[in-house]
C-alpha positions as CSV (number, residue, x, y, z in Angstrom):
1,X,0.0,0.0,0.0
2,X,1.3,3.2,-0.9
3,X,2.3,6.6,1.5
4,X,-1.0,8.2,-0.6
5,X,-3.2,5.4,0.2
6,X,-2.8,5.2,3.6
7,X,-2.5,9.6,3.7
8,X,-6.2,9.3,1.6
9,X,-8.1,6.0,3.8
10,X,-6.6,7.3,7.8
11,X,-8.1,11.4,6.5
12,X,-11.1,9.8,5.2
13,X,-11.5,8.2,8.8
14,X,-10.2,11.1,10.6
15,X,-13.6,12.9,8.7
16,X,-16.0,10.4,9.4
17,X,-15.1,10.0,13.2
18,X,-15.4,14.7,13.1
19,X,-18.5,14.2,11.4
20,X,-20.0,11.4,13.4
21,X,-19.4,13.0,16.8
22,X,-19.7,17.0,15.3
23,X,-16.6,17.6,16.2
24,X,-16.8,20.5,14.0
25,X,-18.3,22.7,16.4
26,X,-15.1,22.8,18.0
27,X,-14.4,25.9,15.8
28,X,-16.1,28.2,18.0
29,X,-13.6,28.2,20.7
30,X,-10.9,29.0,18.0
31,X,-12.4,31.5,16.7
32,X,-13.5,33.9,19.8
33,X,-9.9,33.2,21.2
34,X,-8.7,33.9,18.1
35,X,-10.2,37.2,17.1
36,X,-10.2,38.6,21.2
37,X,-6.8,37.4,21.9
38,X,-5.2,39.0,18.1
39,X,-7.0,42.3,19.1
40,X,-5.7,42.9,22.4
41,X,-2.2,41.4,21.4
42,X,-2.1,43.6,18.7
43,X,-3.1,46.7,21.0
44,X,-0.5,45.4,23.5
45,X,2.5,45.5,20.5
46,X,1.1,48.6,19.7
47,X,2.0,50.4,23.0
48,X,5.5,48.5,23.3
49,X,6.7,49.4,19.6
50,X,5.6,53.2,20.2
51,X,6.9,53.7,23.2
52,X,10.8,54.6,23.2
53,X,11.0,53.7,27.2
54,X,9.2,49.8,26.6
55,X,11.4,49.5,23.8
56,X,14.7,49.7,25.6
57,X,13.3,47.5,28.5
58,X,14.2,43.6,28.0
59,X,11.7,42.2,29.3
60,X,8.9,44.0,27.6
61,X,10.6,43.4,24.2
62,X,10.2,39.2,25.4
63,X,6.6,39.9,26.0
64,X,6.3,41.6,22.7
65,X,7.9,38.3,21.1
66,X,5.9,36.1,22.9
67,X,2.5,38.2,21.9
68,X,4.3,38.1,18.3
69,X,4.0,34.0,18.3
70,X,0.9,33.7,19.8
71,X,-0.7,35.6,17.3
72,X,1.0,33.8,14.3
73,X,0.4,30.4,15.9
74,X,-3.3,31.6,16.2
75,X,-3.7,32.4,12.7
76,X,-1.6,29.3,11.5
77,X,-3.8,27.1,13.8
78,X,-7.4,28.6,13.5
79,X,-6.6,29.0,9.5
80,X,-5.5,25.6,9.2
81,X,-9.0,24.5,11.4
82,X,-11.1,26.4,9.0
83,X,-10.0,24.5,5.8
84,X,-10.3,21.6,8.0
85,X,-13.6,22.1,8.7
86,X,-15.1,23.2,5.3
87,X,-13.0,20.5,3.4
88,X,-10.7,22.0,1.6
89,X,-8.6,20.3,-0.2
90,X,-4.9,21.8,0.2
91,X,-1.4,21.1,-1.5
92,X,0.5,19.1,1.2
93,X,3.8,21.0,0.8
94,X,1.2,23.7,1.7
95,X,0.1,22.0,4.8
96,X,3.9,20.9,5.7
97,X,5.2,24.2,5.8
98,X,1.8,25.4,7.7
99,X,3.0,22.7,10.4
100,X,6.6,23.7,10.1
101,X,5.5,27.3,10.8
102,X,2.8,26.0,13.7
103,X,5.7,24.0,15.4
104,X,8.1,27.3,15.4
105,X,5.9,29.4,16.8
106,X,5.1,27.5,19.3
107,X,8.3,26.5,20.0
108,X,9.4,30.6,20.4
109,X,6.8,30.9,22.8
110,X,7.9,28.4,25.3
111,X,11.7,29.5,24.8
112,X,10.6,33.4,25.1
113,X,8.7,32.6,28.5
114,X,11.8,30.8,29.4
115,X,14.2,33.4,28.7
116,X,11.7,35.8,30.4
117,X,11.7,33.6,34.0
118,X,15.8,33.8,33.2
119,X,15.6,38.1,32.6
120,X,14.4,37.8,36.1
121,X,16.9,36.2,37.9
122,X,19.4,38.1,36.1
123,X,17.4,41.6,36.9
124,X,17.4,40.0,40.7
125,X,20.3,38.7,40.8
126,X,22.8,41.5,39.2
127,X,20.4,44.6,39.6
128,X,23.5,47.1,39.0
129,X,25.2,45.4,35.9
130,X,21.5,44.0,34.3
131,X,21.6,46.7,31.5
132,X,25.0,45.8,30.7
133,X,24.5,42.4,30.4
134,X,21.2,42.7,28.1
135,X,21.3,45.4,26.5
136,X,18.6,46.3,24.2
137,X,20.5,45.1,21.0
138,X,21.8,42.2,22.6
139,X,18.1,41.4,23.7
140,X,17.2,41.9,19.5
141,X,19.9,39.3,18.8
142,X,18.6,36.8,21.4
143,X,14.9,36.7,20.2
144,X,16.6,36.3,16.6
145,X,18.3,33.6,18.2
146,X,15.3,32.7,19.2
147,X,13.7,31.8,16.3
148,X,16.4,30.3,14.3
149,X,16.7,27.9,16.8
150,X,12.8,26.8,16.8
151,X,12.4,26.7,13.0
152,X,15.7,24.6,12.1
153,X,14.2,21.4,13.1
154,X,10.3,21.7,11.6
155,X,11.6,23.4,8.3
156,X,14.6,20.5,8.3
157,X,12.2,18.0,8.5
158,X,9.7,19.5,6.2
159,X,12.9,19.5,4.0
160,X,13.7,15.9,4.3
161,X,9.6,15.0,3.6
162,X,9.9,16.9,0.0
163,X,13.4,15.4,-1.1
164,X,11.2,12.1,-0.4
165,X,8.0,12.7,-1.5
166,X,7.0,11.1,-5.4
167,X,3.7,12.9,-5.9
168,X,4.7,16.7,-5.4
169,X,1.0,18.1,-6.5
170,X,-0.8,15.5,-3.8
171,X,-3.2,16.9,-1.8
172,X,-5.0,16.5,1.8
173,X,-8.5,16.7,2.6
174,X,-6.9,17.2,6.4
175,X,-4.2,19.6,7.7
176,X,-3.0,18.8,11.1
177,X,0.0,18.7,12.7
178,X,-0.4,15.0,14.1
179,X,-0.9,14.1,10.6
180,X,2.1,15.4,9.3
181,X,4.3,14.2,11.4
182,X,3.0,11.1,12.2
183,X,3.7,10.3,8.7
184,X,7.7,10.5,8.8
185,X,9.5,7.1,9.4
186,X,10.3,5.6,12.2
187,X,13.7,6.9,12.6
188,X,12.6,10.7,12.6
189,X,9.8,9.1,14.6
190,X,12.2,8.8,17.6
191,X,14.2,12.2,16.3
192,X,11.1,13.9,17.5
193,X,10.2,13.0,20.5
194,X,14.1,13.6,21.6
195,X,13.3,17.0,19.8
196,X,10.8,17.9,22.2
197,X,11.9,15.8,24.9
198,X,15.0,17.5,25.3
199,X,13.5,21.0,24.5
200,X,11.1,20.4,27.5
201,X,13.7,19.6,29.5
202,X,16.1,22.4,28.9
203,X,13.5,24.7,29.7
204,X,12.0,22.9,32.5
205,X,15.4,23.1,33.9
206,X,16.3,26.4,33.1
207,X,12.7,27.6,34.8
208,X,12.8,25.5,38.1
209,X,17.0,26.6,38.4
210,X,16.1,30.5,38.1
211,X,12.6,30.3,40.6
212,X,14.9,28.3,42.9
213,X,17.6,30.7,43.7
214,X,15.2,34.0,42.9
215,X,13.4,32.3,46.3
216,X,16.9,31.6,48.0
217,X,18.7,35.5,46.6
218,X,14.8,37.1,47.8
219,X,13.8,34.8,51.0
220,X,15.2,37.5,53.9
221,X,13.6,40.5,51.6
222,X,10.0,39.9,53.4
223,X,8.4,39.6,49.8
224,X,7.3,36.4,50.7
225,X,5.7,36.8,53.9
226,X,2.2,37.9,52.9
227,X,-0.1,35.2,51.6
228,X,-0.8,38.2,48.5
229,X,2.3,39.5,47.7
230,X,3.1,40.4,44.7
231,X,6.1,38.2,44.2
232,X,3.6,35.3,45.2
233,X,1.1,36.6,42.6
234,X,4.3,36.9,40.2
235,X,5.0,33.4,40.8
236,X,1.5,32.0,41.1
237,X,0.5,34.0,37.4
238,X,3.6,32.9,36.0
239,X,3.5,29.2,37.0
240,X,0.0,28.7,35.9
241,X,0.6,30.4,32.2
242,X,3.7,27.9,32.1
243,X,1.6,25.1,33.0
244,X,-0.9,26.1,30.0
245,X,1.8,26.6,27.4
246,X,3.7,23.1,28.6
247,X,0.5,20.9,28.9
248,X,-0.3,21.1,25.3
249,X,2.7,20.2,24.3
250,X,3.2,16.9,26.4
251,X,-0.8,16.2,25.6
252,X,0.5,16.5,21.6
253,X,3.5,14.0,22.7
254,X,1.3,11.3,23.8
255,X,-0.4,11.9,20.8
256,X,2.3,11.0,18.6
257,X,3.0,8.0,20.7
258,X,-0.5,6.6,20.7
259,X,-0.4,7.4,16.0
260,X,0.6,4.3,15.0
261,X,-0.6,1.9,18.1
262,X,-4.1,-0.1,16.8
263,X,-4.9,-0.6,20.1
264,X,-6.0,3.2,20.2
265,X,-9.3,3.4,19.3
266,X,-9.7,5.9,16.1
267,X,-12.4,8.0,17.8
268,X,-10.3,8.1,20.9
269,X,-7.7,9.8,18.9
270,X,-9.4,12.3,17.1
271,X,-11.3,13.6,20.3
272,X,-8.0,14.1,22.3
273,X,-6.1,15.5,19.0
274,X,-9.7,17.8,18.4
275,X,-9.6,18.6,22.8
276,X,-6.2,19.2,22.3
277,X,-6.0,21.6,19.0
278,X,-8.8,23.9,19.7
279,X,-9.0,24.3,23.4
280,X,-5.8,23.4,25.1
281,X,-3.1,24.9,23.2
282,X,-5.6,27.9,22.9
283,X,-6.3,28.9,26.1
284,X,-2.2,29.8,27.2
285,X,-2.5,32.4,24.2
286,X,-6.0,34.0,26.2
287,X,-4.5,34.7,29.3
288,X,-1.3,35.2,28.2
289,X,-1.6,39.2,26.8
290,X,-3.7,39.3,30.5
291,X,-1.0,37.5,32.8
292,X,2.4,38.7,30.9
293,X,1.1,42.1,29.3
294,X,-1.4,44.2,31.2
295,X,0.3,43.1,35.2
296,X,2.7,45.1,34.3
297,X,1.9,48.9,35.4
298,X,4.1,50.3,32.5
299,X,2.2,48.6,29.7
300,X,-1.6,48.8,31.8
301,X,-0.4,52.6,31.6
302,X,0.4,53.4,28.1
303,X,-2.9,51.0,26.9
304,X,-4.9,53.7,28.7
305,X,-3.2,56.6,27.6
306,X,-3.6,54.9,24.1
307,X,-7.2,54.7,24.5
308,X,-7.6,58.1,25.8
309,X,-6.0,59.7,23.2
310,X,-8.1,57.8,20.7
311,X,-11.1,58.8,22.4
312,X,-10.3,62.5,22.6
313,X,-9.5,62.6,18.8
314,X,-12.6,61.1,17.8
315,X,-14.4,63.5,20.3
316,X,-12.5,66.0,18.9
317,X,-13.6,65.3,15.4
């Protein structure tokens, strides 16, 4: 049986399970998180970009990144949904490099919020030398960094896919990510999950390392004394918008484990692959412009005088 015929009969059973249970519905979600969360990310850019003081601050330029690839993953993942759900039939070099692009972005969210918990420590840590050590243009070359390193692998792979593909005008009735790469052999199989296996490691590392001696540099401070202080706000908002952003990703995981097992039942997999898609690894991207971007007082400030300005021009007029 040929890579086509297998692509054309596990789609055609992927649509029938969707349309059996009406799994379509599960648009919705996508698209109010989609359109709110774009709008007020875009707002939140807005202020960062045209104020000179945000700009030179490190950390608001990593917020500003991580608004950056929530909103391209959101279009990536609620455009791909919508062809999904209406049928259409796209090229699947198309749909590769839309799941080459999905993976990036995701991936420069998760290493932006990690470099963010590091900025931090290193603000904690070495208040007097922090500026020298990121500077704003250092802070630019970072988040460049950034996404070099979470597009090599995807756009690799996506590489190695087309040099082995026969059919380069086939085309897919469904564009998801699982399917994609749950299609690569074995031996990239494995690549993968050491891909994100290591990735989630690194980070998860990195993260518990810097909260760890932030506690032990800030413990005789008194910050921590108060059941509401901020720094337990700070850590309490942060460790629940890392838990949304990591969850997906390890839910995605088992999902690659569990493609080519015919124990799974079909159904089984398209619910926790539809669960996963349209809710999960959308609501970190909701809270996100809420938890990273309006808590802090410089950014909640230049949002209002924004919209005050706005509002006295068109009064004005």
């Amino acid at each position: 049986m040929t890579s086509s015929t297998v692509i054309f009969n596990l789609t055609q059973e992927w649509i029938e399970s969707l349309q059996r249970w009406k799994l379509d519905f599960f648009l919705i979600p996508p698209t109010v998180i989609t359109l709110a969360t774009v709008i007020v990310n875009s707002v939140l850019l807005t202020c960062i970009f045209l104020s000179r003081a945000l700009r030179q601050e490190t950390r608001y330029l990593l917020v500003a990144n991580t608004l950056t690839a929530d909103i391209l993953f959101l279009i990536l993942c609620f455009t791909t949904i919508g062809c999904n759900t209406m049928r259409i039939q796209i090229p699947w070099l198309v749909c590769e490099l839309a799941t080459a692009l999905i993976v990036t972005t995701y991936s420069s969210a998760i290493f932006t919020i990690t470099l963010m918990v590091a900025d931090t420590y290193a603000a904690v840590r070495w208040p007097l030398r922090y500026r020298d050590i990121l500077p704003p243009a250092r802070t630019y070359c970072i988040l460049l960094g950034v996404w070099v390193v979470a597009a090599v692998y995807p756009f690799t792979l996506v590489i190695m896919m087309e040099a082995e593909r026969t059919n380069p005008h086939e085309k897919v009735q469904l564009c998801l990510v699982l399917l994609s790469l749950g299609f690569i052999q074995v031996q990239n199989m494995i690549a993968n999950h050491v891909y994100f296996l290591v990735a989630a490691i690194i980070c998860a590392l990195l993260i518990f390392y810097c909260y760890i001696r932030l506690y032990m540099v800030t413990r005789t401070q008194g910050i921590w004394q108060s059941r509401f202080s901020r720094a337990r706000v700070t850590l309490l908002a942060h460790g629940v918008l890392l838990l949304l952003y990591f969850v997906p990703g390890f839910v995605f995981s088992l999902e690659l484990s569990m493609f080519h097992r015919k124990d799974i039942n079909q159904d089984v997999r398209v619910w926790i692959s539809t669960v996963n898609m349209c809710v999960f690894m959308m609501l970190p991207r909701a809270f996100a412009p809420y938890l990273y971007g309006l808590r802090y007082r410089e950014i909640s400030d230049t949002v209002i005088q924004l919209l005050h300005r706005d509002k006295r021009q068109i009064t004005a007029s």
